[in-house]
LUMBAGU-353804 format. One record per residue (C-alpha): residue in three letters; z, x, y. Coordinates in steps of 0.05 Angstrom, whole numbers, plus 5000, padded with zeros to 4 digits. Layout:
// LUMBAGU-353804
ALAZXY ...
// end
This chain:
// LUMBAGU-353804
UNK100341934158 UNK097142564158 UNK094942904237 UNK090042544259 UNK086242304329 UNK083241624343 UNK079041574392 UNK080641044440 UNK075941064500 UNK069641454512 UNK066641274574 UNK067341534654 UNK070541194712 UNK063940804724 UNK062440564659 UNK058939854647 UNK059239994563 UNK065640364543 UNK072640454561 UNK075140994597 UNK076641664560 UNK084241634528 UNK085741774460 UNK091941704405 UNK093942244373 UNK098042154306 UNK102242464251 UNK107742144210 UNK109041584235 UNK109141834308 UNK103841724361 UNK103741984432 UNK097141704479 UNK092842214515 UNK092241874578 UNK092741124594 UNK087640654624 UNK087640144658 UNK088039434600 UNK091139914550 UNK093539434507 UNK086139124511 UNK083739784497 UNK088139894432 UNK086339164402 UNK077839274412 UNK080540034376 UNK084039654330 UNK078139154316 UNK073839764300 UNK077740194259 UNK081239724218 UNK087740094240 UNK094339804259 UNK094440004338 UNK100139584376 UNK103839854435 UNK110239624413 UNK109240314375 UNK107640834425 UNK113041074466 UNK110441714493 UNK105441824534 UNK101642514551 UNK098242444621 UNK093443054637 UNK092142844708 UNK093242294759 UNK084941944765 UNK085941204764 UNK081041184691 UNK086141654663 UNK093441244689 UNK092040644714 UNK094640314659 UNK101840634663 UNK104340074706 UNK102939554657 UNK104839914601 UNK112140144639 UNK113139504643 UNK111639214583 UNK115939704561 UNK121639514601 UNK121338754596 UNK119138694530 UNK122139274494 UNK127939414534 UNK126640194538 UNK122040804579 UNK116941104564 UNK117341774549 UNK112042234604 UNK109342804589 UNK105043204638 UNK105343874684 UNK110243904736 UNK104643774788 UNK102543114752 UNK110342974762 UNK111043104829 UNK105442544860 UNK104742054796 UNK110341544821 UNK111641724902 UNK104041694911 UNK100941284848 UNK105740774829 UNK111940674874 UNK108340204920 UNK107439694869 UNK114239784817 UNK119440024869 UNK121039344896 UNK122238734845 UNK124138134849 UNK129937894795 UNK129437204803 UNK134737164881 UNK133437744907 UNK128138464907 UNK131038994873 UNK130239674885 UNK126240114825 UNK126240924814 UNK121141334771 UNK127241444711 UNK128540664714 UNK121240644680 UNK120241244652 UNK123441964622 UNK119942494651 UNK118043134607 UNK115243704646 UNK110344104599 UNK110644884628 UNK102545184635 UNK100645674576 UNK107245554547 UNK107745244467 UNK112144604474 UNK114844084424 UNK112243414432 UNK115043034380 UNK112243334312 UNK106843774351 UNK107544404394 UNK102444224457 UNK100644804499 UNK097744654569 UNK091544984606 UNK089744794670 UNK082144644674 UNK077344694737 UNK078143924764 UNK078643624836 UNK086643494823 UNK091543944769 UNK088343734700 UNK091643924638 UNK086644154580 UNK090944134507 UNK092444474445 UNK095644084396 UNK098844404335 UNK100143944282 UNK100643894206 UNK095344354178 UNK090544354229 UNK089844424312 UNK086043964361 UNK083744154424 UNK082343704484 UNK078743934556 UNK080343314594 UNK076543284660 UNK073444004670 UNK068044344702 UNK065644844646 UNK068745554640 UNK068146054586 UNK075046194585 UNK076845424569 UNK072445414515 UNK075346054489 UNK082445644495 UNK080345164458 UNK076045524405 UNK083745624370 UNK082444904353 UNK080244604288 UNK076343984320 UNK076144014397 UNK074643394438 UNK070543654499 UNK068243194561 UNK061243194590 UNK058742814651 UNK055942894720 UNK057543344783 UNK061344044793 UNK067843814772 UNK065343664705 UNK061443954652 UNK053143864638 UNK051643804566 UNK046644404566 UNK052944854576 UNK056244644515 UNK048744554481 UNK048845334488 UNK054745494454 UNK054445804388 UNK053345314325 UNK060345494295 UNK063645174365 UNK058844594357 UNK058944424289 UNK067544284314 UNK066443924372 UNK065843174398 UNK064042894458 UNK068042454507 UNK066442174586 UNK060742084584 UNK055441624626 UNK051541074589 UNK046841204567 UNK047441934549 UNK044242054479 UNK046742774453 UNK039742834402 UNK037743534409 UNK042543834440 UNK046144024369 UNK052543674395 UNK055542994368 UNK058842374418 UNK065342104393 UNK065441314388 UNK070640794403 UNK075040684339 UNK073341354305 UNK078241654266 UNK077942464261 UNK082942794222 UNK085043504240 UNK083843984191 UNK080144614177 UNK073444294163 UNK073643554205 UNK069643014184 UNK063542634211 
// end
């Protein structure tokens, strides 16, 4: 299995039409999930459906989160324990140290620190479920087969933007971000870069990225945004649910 990304979800937090932004990212027979919405195993089968791919959970232990928005983790409850009734194991969590510090004492403890084992309620910690991996900010880190460097991006709560070094190529993701130069010139390094677009000041208009020269265009895709945003004329492609990009020097349509 050469590197690769399959695009998983495509849509914002509001969306009537697609699912929200998460993608796979895979080389060699090892996956790790950008981000985790809520139905995630849902969202893998109508992935699967699409790309004619074998997609299960079963085979994706590791999960990068780049920030704690309910349509980018609400889905790491069901899948920690699916994980941990069904598979006996953790899932492996990868995100900054500030996505560390608030996902489970102010995301998911209220709901998975208390269960009940058939007499009596148990008590549940954040390792029970998971095995934390901090990623350090502008600093090259090994994530299974990939070195994944971290950039914080302008967003309401700590946001990780990505650069992920693979087999012959590197992809770049912006996650949620309002648009900066410098964040495009991060991800620029990039052979294919996945780059959000939607409404307000904490993310990024389309005309911003519609000015950027061809040779940054003709590598990038589009992710998060509303319905019924059509990208004709602006020189800049959407991604769709199911796609399949490989990461190379020259990515494919």
């Amino acid at each position: 299995m050469s590197f690769e990304v399959i695009v998983l979800g495509v849509g914002d937090t509001f969306s009537e039409v697609y699912f929200p932004t998460c993608l796979l990212v895979r080389q060699d027979g090892f996956q790790v999930a950008i981000d985790c919405p809520d139905g995630y195993r849902r969202v893998l089968a109508d992935a699967r459906a699409k790309s004619g791919l074998h997609l299960d959970l079963a085979d994706i232990d590791d999960v990068l989160l780049t920030h704690v928005h309910g349509d980018h983790m609400n889905g790491l409850e069901g899948v920690a324990f699916y994980k941990k009734f069904a598979q006996n194991t953790r899932l492996r969590l990868h995100a900054s140290q500030e996505v560390h510090q608030v996902v489970w004492p102010q995301r998911l403890q209220g709901s998975m620190h208390v269960l009940f084992d058939g007499t009596k309620p148990v008590e549940h910690g954040y390792e029970d479920y998971f095995e934390p991996r901090t990623l350090p900010w502008l600093q090259p880190s090994k994530l299974g087969p990939f070195e994944v460097t971290l950039r914080r991006t302008r967003h309401h709560v700590p946001t990780s933007a990505l650069l992920i070094r693979g087999d012959g190529g590197t992809l770049g993701y912006s996650a949620d971000a309002a648009f900066e130069p410098e964040l495009i010139d991060f991800l620029d390094a990039a052979d294919v870069i996945i780059h959000e677009t939607n409404l307000g000041p904490s993310h990024t208009d389309p005309t911003q990225l519609a000015a950027l020269p061809q040779r940054v265009r003709d590598k990038m895709w589009l992710v998060h945004y509303p319905d019924g945003f059509e990208a004709t004329g602006t020189g800049l492609r959407c991604a769709h649910e199911g796609q399949r990009i490989p990461i190379c020097g020259s990515p494919n349509s």
